[in-house]
DOKEVO-944506 format. One line per field, with one value per residue (C-alpha): x negated, z negated, y negated; residue in three letters; residue number from 1. Coordinates in steps of 0.001 Angstrom, whole numbers, m for minus. Last residue first. Layout:
N
X = c(X;...)
Z = c(Z;...)
Y = c(Y;...)
code = c(ALA;...)
pos = c(NUM;...)
This chain:
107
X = c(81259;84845;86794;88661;86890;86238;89871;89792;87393;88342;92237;90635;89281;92559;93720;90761;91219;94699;93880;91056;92800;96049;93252;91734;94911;95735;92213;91468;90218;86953;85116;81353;79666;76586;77932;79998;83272;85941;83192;82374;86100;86844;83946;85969;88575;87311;85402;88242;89134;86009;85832;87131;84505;81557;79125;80555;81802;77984;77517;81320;80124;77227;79026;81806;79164;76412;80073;81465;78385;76950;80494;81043;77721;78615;82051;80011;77731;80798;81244;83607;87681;89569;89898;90875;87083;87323;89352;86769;83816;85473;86372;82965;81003;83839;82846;79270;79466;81789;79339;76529;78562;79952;76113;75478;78195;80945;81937)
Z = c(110650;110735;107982;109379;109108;105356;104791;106227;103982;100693;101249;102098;98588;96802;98956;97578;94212;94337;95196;92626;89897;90890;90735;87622;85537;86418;85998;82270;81607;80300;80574;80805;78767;80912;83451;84536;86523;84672;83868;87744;88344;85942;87748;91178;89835;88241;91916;94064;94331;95691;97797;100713;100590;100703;98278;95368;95880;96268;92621;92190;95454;93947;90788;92833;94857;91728;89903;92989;93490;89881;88937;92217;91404;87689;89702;92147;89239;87524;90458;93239;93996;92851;95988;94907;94398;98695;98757;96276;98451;101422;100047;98387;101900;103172;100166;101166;104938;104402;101483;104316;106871;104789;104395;108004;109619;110744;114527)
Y = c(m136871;m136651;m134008;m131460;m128834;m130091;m130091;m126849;m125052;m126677;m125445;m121762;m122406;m122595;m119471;m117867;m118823;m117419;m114684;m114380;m115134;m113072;m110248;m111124;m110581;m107101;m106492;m107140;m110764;m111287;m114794;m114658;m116911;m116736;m114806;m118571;m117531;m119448;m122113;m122743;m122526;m125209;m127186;m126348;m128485;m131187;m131761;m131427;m135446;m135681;m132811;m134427;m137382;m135132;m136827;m137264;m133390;m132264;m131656;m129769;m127930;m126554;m125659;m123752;m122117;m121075;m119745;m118136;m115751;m115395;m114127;m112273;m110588;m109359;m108468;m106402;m104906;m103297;m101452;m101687;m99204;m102063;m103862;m107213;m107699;m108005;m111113;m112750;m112117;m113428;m116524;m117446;m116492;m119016;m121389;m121067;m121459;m124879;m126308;m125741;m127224;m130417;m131425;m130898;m132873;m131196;m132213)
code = c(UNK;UNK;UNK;UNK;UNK;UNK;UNK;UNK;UNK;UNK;UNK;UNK;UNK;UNK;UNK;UNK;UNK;UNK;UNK;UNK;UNK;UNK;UNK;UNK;UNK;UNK;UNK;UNK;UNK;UNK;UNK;UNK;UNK;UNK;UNK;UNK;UNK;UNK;UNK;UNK;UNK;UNK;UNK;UNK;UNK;UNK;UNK;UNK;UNK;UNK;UNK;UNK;UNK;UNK;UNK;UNK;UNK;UNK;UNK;UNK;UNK;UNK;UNK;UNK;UNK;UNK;UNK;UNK;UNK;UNK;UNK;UNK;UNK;UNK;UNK;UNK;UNK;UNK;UNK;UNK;UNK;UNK;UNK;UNK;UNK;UNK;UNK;UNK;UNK;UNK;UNK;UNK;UNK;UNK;UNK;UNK;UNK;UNK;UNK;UNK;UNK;UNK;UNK;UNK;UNK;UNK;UNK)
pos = c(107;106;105;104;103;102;101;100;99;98;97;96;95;94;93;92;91;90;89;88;87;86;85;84;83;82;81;80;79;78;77;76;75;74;73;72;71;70;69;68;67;66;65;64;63;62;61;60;59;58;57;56;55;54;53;52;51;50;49;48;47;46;45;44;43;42;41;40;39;38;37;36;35;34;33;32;31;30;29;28;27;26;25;24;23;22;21;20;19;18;17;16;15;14;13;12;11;10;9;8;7;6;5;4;3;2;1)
């Protein structure tokens, strides 16, 4: 059973993951990625503040800060496409990770 904390953290990374595998497609508006910014940045950060608290992210936390700042529309970083979509990928697949370790975690 996942406890409530780790479910919430679990929902938003998915919603994170999903997100991210569909800005591959390069066929979105500039909005979308100004979205996807706000999107993974507000998750990553979340879960960076919850990670002393949710014993698998712990170790995560530096991590998903560096994707916080890599994402922040504030300071936005820009990157032409070729370069976000690796990014991305592999940000999803690093988040995927997040998602089953917390699965798996015990209440």
């Amino acid at each position: 059973m996942i406890s409530k904390e780790n479910k919430t953290i679990h929902s938003l990374l998915i919603v994170a993951t999903v997100t991210l595998f569909i800005a591959i497609i390069p066929i979105w508006p500039y909005g979308f990625y100004t979205l996807l910014r706000l999107l993974v940045c507000g998750i990553s950060g979340y879960a960076a503040y919850k990670s002393k608290q949710i014993k698998s992210l712990e170790a995560h936390k530096v991590s998903l800060i560096i994707i916080a700042v890599l994402f922040n529309p504030l300071f936005p970083v820009y990157l032409v496409r070729t370069i976000w979509t690796p990014i991305d990928i592999g940000i999803s697949i690093y988040f995927i990770v997040l998602i089953k370790k917390l699965k798996g975690e015990a209440v």
